[in-house]
C-alpha angles and dihedrals in degrees: 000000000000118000109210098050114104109242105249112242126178115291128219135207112240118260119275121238114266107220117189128260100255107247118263128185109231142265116280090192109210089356096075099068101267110121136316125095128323091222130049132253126004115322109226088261086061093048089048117048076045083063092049094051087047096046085048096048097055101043083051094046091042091043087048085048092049091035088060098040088053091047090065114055125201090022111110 
């Protein structure tokens, strides 16, 4: 072993400058002109075919209630 020898450790590179993220405004989402529709709120297709969906759902969910009080008999 030679004494005058340092002992060798692990080098490392020198850092890297950090340079700054250029500043952005954000997002304005559908706002900003990407996508999305040109007028605002539903359009009455949109309400309608809703209503439809609505309209379906209750007289399933009214013939499903019926269907199962008529399946058991002598139970009000």
């Amino acid at each position: 072993m030679n004494p005058t020898a340092a002992p060798a450790g692990p080098t490392t590179a020198p850092a890297a400058p950090v340079t700054p993220a250029p500043v952005t405004s954000p997002t304005r989402g559908v706002r900003g002109g990407i996508g999305g529709a040109s007028g605002a709120g539903p359009s009455g297709w949109d309400v309608g075919v809703g209503l439809a969906f609505v309209t379906g759902a209750s007289f399933a969910a009214g013939y499903a209630l019926r269907h199962r009080r008529r399946a058991r008999p002598g139970t009000r």
